[in-house]
C-alpha positions as CSV (number, residue, x, y, z in Angstrom):
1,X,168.9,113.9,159.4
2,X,168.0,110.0,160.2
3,X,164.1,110.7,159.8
4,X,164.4,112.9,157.0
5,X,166.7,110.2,155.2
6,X,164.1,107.7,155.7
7,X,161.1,109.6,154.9
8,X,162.7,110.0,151.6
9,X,163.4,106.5,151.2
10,X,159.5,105.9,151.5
11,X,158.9,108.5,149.2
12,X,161.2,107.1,146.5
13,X,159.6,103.4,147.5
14,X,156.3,104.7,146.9
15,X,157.4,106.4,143.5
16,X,158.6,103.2,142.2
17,X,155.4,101.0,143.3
18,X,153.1,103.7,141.7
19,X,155.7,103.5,138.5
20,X,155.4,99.9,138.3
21,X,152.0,99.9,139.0
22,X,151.2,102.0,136.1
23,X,153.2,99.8,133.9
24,X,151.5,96.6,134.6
25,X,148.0,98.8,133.9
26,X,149.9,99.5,130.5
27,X,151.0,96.0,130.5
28,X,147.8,94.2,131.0
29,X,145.3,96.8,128.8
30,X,144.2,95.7,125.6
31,X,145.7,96.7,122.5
32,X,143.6,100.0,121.3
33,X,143.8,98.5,117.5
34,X,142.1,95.5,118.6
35,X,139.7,97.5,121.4
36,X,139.0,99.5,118.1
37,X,138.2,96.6,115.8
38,X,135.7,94.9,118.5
39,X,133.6,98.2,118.7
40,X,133.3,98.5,114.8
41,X,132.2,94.8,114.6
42,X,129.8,95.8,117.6
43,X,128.7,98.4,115.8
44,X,126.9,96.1,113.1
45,X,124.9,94.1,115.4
46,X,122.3,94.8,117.8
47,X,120.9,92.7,120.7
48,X,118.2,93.9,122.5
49,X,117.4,91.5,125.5
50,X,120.2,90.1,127.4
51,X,122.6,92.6,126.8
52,X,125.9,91.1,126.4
53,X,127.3,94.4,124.5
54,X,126.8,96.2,128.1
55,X,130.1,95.4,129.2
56,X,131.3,96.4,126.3
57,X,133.1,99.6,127.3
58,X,136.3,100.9,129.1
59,X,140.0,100.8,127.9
60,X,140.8,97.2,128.7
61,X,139.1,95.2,125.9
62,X,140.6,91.9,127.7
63,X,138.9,92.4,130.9
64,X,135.2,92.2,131.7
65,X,134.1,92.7,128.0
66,X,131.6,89.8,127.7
67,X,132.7,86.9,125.1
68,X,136.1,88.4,124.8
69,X,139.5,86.5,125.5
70,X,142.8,87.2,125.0
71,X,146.1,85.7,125.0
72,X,147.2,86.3,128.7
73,X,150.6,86.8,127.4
74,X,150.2,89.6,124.5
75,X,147.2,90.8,125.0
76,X,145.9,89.9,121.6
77,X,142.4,89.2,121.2
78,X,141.8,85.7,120.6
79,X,138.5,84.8,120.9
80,X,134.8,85.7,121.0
81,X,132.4,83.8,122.3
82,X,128.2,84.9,121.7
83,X,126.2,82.5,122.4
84,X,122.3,83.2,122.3
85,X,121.4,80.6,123.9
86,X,123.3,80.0,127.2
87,X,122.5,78.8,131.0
88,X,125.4,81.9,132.1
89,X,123.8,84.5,134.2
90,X,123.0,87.1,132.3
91,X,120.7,84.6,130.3
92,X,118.7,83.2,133.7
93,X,118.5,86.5,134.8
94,X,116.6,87.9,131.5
95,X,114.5,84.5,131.4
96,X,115.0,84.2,127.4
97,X,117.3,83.0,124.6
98,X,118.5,85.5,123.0
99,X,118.0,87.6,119.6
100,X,120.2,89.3,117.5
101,X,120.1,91.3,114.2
102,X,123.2,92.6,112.0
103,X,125.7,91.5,109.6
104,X,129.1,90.5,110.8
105,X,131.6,93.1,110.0
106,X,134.4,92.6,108.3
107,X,136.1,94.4,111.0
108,X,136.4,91.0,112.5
109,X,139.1,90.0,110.3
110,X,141.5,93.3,111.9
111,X,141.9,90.6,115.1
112,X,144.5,89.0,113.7
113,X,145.3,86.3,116.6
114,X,141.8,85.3,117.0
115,X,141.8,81.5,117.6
116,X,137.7,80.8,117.8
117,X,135.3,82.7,116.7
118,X,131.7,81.7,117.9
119,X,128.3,83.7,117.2
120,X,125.4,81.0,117.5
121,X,122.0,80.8,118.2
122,X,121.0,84.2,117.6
123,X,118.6,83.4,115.1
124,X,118.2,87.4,113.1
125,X,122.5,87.5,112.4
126,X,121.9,87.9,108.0
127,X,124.5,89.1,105.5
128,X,127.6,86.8,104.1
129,X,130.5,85.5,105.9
130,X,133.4,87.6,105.2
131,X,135.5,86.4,102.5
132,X,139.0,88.3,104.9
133,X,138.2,85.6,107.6
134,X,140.3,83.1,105.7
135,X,143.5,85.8,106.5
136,X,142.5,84.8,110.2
137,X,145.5,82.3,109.8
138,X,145.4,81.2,114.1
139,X,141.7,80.1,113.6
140,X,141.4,76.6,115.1
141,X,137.3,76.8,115.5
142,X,134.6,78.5,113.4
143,X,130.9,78.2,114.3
144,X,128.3,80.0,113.4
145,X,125.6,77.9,113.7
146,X,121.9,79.0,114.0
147,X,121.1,82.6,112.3
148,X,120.7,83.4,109.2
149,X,124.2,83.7,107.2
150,X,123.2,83.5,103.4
151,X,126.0,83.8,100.6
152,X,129.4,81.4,100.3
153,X,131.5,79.3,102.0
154,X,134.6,81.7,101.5
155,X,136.6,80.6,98.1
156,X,139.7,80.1,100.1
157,X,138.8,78.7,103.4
158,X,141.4,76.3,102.6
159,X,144.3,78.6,104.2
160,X,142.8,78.6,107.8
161,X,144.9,75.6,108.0
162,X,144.6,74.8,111.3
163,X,140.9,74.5,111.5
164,X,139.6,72.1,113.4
165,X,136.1,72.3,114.0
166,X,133.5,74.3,110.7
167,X,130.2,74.5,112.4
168,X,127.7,76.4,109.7
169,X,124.6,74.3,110.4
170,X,120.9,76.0,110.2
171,X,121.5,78.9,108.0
172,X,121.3,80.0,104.5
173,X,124.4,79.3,103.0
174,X,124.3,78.9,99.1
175,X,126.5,77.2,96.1
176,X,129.0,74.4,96.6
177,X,131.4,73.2,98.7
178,X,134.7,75.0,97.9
179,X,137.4,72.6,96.3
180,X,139.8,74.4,98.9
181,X,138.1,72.9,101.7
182,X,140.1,69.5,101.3
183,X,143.5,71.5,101.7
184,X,142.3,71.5,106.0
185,X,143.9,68.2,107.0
186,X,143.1,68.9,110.8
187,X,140.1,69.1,110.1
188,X,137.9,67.0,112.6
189,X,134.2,68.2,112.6
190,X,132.2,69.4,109.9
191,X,128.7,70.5,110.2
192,X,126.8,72.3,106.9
193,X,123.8,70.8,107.8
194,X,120.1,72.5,107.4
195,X,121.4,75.3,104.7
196,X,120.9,75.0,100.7
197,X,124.6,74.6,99.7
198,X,124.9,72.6,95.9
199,X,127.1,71.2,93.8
200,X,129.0,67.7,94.6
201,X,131.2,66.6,97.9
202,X,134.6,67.3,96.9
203,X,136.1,63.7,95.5
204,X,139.2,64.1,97.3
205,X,137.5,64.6,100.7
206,X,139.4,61.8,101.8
207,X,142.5,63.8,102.2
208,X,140.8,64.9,105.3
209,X,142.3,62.3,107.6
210,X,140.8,63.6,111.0
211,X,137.6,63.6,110.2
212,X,135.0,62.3,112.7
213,X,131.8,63.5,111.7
214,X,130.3,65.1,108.8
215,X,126.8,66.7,108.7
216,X,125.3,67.2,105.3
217,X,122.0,66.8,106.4
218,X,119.2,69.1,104.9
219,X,121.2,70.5,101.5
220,X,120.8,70.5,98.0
221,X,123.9,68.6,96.9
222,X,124.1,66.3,94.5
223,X,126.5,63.8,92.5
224,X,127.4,60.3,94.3
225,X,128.9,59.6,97.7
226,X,133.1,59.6,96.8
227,X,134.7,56.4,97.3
228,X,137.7,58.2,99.0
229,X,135.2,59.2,102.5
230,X,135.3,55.7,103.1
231,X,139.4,55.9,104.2
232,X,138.7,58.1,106.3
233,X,139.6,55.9,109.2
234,X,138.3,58.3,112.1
235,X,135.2,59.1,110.9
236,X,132.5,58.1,113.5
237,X,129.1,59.9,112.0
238,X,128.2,60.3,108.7
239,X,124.8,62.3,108.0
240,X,124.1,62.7,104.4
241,X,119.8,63.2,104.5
242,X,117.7,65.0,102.5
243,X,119.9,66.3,99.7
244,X,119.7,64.7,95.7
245,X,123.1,62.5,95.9
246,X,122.5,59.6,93.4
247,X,124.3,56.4,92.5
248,X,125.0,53.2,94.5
249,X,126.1,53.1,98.4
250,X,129.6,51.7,98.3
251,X,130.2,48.7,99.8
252,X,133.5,49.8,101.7
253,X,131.5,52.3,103.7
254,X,130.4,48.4,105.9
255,X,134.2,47.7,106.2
256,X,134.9,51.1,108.0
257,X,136.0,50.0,111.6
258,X,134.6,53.1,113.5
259,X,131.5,54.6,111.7
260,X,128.6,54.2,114.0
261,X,126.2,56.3,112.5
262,X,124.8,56.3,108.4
263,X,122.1,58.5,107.9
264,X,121.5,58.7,103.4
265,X,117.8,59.3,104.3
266,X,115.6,61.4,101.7
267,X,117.8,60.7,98.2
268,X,117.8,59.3,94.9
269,X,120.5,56.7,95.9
270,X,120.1,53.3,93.9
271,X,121.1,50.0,93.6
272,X,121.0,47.2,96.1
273,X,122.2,47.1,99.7
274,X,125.8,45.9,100.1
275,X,125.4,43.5,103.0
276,X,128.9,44.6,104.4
277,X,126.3,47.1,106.4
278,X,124.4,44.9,108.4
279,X,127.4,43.4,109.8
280,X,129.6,46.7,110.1
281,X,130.3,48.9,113.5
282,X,127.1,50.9,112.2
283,X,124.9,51.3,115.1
284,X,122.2,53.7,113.0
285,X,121.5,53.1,109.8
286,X,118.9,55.3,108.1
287,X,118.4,54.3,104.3
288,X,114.6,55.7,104.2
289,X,113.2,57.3,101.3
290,X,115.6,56.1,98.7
291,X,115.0,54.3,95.4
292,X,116.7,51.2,96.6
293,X,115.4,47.8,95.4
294,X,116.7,44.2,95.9
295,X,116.6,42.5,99.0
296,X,117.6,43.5,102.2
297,X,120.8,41.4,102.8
298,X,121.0,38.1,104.6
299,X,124.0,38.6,106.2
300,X,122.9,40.0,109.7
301,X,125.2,38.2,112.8
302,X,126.1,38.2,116.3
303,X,128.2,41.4,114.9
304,X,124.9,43.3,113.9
305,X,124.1,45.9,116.7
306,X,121.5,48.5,115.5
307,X,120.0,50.7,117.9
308,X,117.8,52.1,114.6
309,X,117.3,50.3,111.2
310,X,115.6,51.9,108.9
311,X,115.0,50.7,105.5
312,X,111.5,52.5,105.0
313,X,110.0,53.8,101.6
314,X,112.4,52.1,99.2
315,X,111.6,49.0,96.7
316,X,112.7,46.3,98.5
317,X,111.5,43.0,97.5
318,X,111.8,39.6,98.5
319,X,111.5,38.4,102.8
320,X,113.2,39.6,105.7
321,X,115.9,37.7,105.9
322,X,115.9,34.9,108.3
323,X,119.3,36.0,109.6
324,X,118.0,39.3,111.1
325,X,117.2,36.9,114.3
326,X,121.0,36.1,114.7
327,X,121.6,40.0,115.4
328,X,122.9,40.7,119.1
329,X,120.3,43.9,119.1
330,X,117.8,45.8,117.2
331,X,116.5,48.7,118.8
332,X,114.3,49.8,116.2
333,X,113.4,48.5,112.3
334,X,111.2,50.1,110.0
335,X,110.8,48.6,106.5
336,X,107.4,49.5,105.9
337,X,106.7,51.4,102.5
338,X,108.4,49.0,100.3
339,X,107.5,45.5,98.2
340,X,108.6,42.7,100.6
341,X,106.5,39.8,101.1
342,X,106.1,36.6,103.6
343,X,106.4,36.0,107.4
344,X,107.8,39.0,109.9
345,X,110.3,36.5,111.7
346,X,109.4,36.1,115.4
347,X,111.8,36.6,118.1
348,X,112.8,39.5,120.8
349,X,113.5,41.3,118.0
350,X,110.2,42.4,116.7
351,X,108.1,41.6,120.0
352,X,107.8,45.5,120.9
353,X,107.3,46.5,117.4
354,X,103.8,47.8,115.9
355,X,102.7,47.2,113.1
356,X,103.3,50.6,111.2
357,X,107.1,49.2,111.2
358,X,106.0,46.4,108.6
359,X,103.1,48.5,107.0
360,X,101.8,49.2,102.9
361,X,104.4,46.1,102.0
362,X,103.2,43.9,99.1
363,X,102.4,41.1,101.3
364,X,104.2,41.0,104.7
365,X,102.1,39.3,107.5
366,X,102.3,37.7,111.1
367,X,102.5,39.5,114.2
368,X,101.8,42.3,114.5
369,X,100.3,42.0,110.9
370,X,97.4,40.0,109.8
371,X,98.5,36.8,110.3
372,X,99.8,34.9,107.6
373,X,97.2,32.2,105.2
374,X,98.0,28.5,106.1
375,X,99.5,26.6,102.9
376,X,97.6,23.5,102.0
């Protein structure tokens, strides 16, 4: 009676592991919705080389499906992850980057928990951004830099309020910034470069207080630089090249205490150069191929520490100023292209320079020019 007693104890022991067992497969298995939602979005993309879609199969959506996470908690998707270009495995092992073709399916926008969403680098991605990713209400991290995205910034990106980081950069996004952008006040990296977006920078940009860096580079926009980007008190790099902005650089951009890098090269900015910038925390300053004219501002210092310097292909008149040699470091200067005359001041400064940094000047000389005609 004993052994039959216990053998039926094991039995009922081994019941109940097998019971819980199959609840924590229930448990831990993604939610078929969401399993459902990845394959349709699948579905509109294909990727012939590395094969990151292989994995792509079985129940469990959250396990093993490449550039999928999940909450470890619910179970809900979170993020995706695609990167075509990548030093994982499955990239050494193919010997390539990777290429993809498709559209992004709206189908995207049924994950309603997803955090981060990043597709870059895949060069052949085409068709518009969906305008339902601005329901994606969780999403702290969009970037889908590298392919070739054409259409709109969605109207109301503004209610993916906690976006941190918009990473569009090197695709074919069209028409202006959307107004609604402003309304992301956590907001800290912006990247639109290399695309052919229009219209002005929102005037009120300044709302976006945790800004560090924004990349305009490589637009079309237009309009003037707004006076309220320069309280943005974080802001670190500001790349504004190559697009049409017009009007004078203002002065309180030199009085911002962290912004290292300026970059207005390649627009029909005006005016004179407030001399607040050549004593300001601005390590790169690239004001080439403007229509700047004056002269370059005497007010360098022991403050003045510029890794690059370039003033190139304006209409600069007048000398260098003689206060450029009171600079703790200059990396690099170019002011060639422009209308400045007399002696290149000598110093550490310009030692390792050639002369294509000084060149087609109205009449610059001295090393490593022509050297300059004695005055009787």
């Amino acid at each position: 009676m004993v052994d039959a007693t216990n053998a039926l104890v094991i039995v009922l022991n081994s019941v109940v592991v097998l019971l819980l067992a199959g609840g924590a497969t229930v448990v831990q298995a993604c939610i078929p919705s969401e399993r459902a939602a990845l394959l349709e979005f699948r579905s509109k993309l294909n990727e012939p080389y590395i094969g990151v879609f292989k994995t792509w199969k079985g129940q469990d959506c959250c396990n093993g499906w490449y550039g999928v996470s999940c909450d470890p908690k619910s179970r809900r998707v979170s993020g995706i992850t695609l990167r075509g270009v990548s030093e994982e495995p499955i990239f050494q092992r193919a010997k390539r980057k990777g290429f993809m073709t498709g559209t992004i399916s709206p189908a995207i926008c049924k994950l309603a928990h997803l955090s981060g969403i990043t597709i870059t680098d895949w060069e052949g991605i085409s068709g518009v951004i969906p305008s339902c990713i601005t329901n994606l209400l969780a999403m702290r991290h969009l970037d889908l830099v590298g392919n070739k995205i054409s259409g709109v910034i969605p109207a109301n990106i503004g209610k993916l309020v906690k976006l941190s980081v918009l990473n569009l950069a090197d695709n074919k996004i069209s028409d202006a910034i959307p107004p609604s952008i402003t309304r992301l006040t956590r907001l800290s990296h912006i990247d639109l470069r290399n695309n052919v977006i229009s219209g002005v920078i929102p005037g009120d940009i300044g709302r976006l207080k945790m800004l560090s860096r924004v990349l305009l580079t490589g637009n079309r926009i237009s309009g003037k630089i707004p006076e309220s980007l320069t309280r943005i008190y974080r802001l670190a790099d500001l790349e504004l090249g190559r697009n049409r902005i017009t009007g004078a650089i203002p002065a309180s951009l030199g009085k911002m205490s962290v912004l290292a890098t300026l970059d207005l090269h390649g627009n029909l900015i005006s005016g004179a150069i407030p001399g607040s910038l050549m004593t300001s925390s601005i390590s790169n300053l690239n004001l080439s191929g403007n229509r700047l004219a004056g002269k370059i501002p005497n007010t360098f210092g022991p403050r003045s520490y510029f890794t690059v310097l370039d003033l190139s292909n304006n209409s600069l008149q007048g000398a260098i100023p003689a206060s450029i040699m009171t600079a703790s470091f200059i990396g690099h200067i170019d002011v060639s292209r422009n209308q400045l005359c007399g002696k290149i001041p000598t110093g550490s400064h310009f030692s390792h320079l050639e002369a294509t940094s000084f060149a087609y000047n109205r009449c610059l000389c001295g090393k490593p020019l022509r050297n300059c005609l004695a005055v009787n």
